[in-house]
C-alpha positions in Angstrom: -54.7 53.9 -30.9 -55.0 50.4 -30.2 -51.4 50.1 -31.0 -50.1 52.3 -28.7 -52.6 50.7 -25.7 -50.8 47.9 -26.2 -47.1 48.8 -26.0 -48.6 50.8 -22.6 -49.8 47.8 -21.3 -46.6 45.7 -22.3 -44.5 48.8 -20.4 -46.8 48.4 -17.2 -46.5 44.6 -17.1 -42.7 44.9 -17.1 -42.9 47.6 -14.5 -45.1 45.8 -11.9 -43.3 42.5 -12.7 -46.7 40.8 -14.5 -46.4 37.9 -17.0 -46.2 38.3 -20.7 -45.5 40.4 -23.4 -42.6 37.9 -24.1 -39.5 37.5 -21.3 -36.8 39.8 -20.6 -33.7 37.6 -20.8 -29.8 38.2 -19.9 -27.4 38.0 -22.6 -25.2 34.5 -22.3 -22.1 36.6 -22.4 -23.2 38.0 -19.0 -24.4 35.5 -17.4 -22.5 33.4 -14.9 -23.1 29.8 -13.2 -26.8 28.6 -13.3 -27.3 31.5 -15.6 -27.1 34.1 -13.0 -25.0 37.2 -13.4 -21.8 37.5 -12.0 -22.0 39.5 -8.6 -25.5 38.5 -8.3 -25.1 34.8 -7.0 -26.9 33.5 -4.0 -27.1 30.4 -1.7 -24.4 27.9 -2.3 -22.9 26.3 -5.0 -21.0 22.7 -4.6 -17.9 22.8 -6.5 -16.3 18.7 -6.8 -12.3 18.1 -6.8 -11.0 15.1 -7.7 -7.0 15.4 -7.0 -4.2 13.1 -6.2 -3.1 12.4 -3.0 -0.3 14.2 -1.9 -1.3 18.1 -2.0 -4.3 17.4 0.3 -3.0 19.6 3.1 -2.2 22.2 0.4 -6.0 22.6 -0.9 -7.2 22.3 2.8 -5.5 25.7 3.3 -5.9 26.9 -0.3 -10.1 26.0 -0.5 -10.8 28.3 2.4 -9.1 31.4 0.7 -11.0 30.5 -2.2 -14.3 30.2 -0.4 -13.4 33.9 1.3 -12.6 35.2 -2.1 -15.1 34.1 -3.6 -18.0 35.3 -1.5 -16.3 38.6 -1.5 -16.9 38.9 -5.1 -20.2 36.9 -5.8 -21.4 36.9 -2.4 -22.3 32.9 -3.1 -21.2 29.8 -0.6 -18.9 27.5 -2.0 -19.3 23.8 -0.5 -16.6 21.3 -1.4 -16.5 17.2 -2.4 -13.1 16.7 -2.3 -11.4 13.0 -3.4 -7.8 12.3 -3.2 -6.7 9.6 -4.8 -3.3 8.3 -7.0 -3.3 10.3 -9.9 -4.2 7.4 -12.5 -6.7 6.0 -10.6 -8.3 9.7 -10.0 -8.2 10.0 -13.5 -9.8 6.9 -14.0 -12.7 7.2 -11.3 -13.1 10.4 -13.7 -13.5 8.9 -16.9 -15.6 6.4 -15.3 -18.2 8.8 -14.0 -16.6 10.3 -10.7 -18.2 13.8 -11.7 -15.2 16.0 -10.8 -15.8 19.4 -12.1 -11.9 19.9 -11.2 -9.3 17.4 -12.0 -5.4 18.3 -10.0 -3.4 15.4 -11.3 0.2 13.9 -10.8 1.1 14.3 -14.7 0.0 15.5 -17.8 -0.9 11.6 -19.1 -3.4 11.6 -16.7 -5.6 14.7 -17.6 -4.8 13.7 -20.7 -6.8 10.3 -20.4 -10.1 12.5 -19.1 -9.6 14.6 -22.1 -9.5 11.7 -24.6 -12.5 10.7 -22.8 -14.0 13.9 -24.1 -15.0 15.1 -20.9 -12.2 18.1 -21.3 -12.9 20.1 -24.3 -11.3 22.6 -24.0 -7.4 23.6 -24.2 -6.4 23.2 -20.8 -2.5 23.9 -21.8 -3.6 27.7 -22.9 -4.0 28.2 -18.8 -0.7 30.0 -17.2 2.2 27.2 -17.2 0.3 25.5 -19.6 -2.3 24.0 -17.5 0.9 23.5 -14.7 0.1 24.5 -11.5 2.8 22.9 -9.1 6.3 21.4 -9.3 7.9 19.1 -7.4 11.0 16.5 -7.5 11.9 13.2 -7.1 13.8 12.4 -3.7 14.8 9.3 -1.8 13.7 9.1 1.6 15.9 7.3 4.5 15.7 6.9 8.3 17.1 9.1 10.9 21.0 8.9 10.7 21.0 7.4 7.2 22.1 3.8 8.7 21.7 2.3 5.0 24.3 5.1 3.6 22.4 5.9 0.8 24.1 8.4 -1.3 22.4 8.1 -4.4 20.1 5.6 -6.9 23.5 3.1 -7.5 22.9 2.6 -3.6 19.1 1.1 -4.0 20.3 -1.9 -5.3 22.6 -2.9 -2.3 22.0 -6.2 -1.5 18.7 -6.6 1.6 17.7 -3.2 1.5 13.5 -2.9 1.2 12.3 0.0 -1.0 8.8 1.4 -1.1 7.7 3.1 -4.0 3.7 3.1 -5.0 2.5 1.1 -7.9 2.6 2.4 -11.6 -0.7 1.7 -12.5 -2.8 3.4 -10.0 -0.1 6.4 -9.2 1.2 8.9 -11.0 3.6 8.9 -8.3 5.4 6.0 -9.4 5.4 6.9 -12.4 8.0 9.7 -11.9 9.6 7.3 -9.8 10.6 5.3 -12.2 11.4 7.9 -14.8 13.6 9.6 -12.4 15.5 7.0 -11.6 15.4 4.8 -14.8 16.0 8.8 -16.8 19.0 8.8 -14.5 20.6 6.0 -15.3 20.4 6.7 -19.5 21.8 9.9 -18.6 24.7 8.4 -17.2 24.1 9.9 -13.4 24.2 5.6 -12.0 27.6 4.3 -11.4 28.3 1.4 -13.7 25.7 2.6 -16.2 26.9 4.6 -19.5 25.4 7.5 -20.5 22.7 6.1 -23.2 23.0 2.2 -22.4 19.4 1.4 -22.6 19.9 -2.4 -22.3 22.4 -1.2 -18.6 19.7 1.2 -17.9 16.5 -1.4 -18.1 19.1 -3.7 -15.9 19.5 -1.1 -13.0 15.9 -0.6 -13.1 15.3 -4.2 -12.5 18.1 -4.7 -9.8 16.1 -1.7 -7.7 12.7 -3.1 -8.6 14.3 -6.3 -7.0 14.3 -4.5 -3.8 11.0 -2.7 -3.7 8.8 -4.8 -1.5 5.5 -2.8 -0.7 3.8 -0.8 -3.9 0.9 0.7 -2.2 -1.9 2.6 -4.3 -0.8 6.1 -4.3 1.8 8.0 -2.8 0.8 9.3 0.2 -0.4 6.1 1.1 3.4 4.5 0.5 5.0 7.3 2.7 2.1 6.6 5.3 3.4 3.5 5.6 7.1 4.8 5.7 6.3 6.4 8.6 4.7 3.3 10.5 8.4 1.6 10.0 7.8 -0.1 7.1 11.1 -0.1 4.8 14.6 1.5 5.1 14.1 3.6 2.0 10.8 5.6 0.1 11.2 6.8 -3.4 8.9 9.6 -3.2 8.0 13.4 -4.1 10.3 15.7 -2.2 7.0 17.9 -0.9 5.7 14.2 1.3 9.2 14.6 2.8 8.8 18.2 3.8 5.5 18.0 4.5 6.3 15.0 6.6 9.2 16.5 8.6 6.8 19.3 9.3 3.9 16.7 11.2 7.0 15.8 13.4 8.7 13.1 11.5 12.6 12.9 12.3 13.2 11.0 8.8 15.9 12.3 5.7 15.8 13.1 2.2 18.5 12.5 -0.6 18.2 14.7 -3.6 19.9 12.3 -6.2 22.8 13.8 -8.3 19.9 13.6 -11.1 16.1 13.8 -11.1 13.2 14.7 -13.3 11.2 17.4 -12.7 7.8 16.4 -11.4 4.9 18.8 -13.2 1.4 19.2 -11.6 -1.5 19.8 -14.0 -5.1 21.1 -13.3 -8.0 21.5 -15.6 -11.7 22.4 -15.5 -13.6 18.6 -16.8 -15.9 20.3 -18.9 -19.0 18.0 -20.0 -19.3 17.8 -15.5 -18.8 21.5 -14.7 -21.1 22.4 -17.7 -23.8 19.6 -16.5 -23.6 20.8 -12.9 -23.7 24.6 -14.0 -20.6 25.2 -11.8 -18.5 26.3 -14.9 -17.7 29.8 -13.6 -16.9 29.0 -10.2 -14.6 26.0 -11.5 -12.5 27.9 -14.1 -12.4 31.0 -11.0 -10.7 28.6 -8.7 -8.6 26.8 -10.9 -7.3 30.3 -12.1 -7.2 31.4 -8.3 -4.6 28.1 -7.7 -1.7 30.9 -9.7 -2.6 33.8 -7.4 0.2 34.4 -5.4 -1.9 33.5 -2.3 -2.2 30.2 -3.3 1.4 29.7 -4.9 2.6 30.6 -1.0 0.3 28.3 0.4 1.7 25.5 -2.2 5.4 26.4 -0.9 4.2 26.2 2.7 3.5 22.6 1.9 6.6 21.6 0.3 5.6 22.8 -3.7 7.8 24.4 -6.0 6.0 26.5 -7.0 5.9 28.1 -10.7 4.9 31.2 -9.7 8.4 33.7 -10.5 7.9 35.9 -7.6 6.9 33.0 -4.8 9.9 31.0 -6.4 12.1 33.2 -5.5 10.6 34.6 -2.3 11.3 30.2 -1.1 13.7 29.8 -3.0 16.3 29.2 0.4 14.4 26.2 0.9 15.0 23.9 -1.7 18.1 22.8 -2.8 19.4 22.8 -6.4 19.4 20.1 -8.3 23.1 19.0 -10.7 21.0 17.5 -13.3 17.2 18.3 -13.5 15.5 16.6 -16.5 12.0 17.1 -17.8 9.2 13.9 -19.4 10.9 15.9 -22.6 14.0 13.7 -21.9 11.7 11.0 -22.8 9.9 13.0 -25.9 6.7 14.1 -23.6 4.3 11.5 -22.2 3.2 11.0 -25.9 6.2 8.9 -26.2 7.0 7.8 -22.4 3.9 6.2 -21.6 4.0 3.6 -24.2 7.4 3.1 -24.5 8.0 2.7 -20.7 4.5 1.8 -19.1 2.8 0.1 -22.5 2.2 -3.3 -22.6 5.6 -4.0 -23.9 7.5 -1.0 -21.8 10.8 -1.0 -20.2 9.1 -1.0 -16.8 6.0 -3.6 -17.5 9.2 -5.8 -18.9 11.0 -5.0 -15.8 8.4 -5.8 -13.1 7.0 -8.9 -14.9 10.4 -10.7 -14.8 11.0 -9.2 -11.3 7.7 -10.7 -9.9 8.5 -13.9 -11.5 11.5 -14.4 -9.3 10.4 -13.7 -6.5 
């Protein structure tokens, strides 16, 4: 008899919402950010993005659709901290406690640096694309009428001409830059330069580095300045040229006979979505930068996009490419970033003996 008082009492606690009798909890499975079920959210959640520099336009059309999607489905406010930054030193800020729960980088090395860090524990490459969200290529940007006549990379090292390209060890920017055109040049695209002459390649690269004379931070910041009239030529992404032309700027782009594919990666930093408790709201809108909504949005700002349907449905706006190459060319950043931006690369060689002339 006592027994069974009890359990009623128990049943009446629950029922009128008392204390005790032990706590009713919701499995983890189920539960969503903060430990609240999914569709259940309320009030707002802050959600921080640390990106590089040049999609910023991109993600201030892309956040809003996000924010309207999802409210729709949680009915929950998302806020936004956004940071734009060159890649590396994003990634950096990151690793040195910039508490992105969202990293949208330049290049694989650079999530890669966050996740060595052990701030990304999980396998970011099992996303669509692996982990790739964007794509882009590297072009050469000249002034209205081309007055320099630049053709192609063999026309950088033209005697007087000043080049602006951002600087390799806060951008992933230049990075690609100098892939591109350095990758060029082995793959025997440069005039005067056989196809896999190393010692002629690391020789073009410096007679172009000769010429670069502003290597700003990042590179929105180094087609910013561009645009001020610093410079006859920018090596740059071709979506800051189309996304430039669109603001109103009557400048040109030269696709090279041969570039390397730029690849955008994105990734969910772990240990700070998981300390913040924003871990389902960070993995929703990473996933939500493939919907097609967001891939259309990416093209509208000069992306290629990986997306098969958008790709084709822009496809009319950007021109082929003879030779496209891949970091593969170079055996993945693995290999590339020592070999060419190490301590000892091809490029840290190159610029040290460049700087000391000058």
């Amino acid at each position: 008899m006592i027994h069974k008082l009890g359990v009623l009492v128990c049943v009446l606690s629950l029922i009128l919402g008392l204390a005790g009798c032990g706590t009713v909890s919701v499995p983890a499975a189920s539960q969503g950010a903060n430990g609240s079920q999914p569709g259940a959210h309320s009030g707002t959640v802050k959600l921080i993005l640390g990106a590089y520099t040049t999609p910023r336009e991109a993600y201030a059309e892309i956040i809003p659709l996000f924010k309207q999607y999802w409210k729709s489905k949680t009915g929950q406010d998302v806020e936004f901290e956004e940071s734009y930054l060159g890649s590396g030193a994003q990634s950096r800020a990151i690793v040195e406690g910039f508490e992105a729960d969202v990293a949208a980088l330049s290049l694989e090395d650079d999530i890669s640096r966050i996740q060595k860090a052990g701030l990304i524990t999980q396998d970011w490459k099992s996303k669509p694309h692996k982990g790739i969200v964007t794509t882009s290529i590297v072009v050469l940007v000249v002034r209205k009428g081309n007055p320099k006549g630049i053709k192609d990379w063999k026309d950088l090292t033209q005697p007087g001409l000043s080049i602006l390209t951002p600087n390799a060890k806060t951008s992933g920017g230049a990075m690609w830059n100098i892939l591109a055109l350095y990758g060029a040049a082995r793959r025997g695209f440069v005039e005067g330069v056989s196809k896999d002459d190393e010692a002629a390649a690391s020789e073009f690269l410096k007679a172009v580095l000769k010429n670069v004379t502003v290597m700003d931070k990042g590179a929105r910041e180094s087609i910013t300045n561009y645009e001020k009239g610093v410079g006859d030529v920018a090596i740059t992404y071709e979506n800051e040229a189309l996304v430039g032309r669109q603001s109103g700027q009557d400048y040109e782009y030269i696709i090279p006979r041969s570039t390397i594919l730029i690849e955008n990666p994105v990734a969910v930093v772990d240990k700070y979505a998981d300390k913040h408790g924003t871990r389902q709201v960070a993995e929703a809108f990473v996933d939500f930068l493939w919907s097609q909504e967001a891939q259309r949005a990416f093209a509208r700002h000069g992306l290629r996009v990986v997306d098969e349907t958008v790709a084709k449905e822009t496809v009319g706006q950007y021109p082929a490419v003879q030779d496209l190459f891949t970091i593969e060319y170079f055996g993945g950043w693995g290999q590339a970033t020592p070999a060419i931006f190490g301590d000892n690369g091809i490029y840290t060689t190159a610029i040290e003996e460049v700087q000391k002339q000058k």
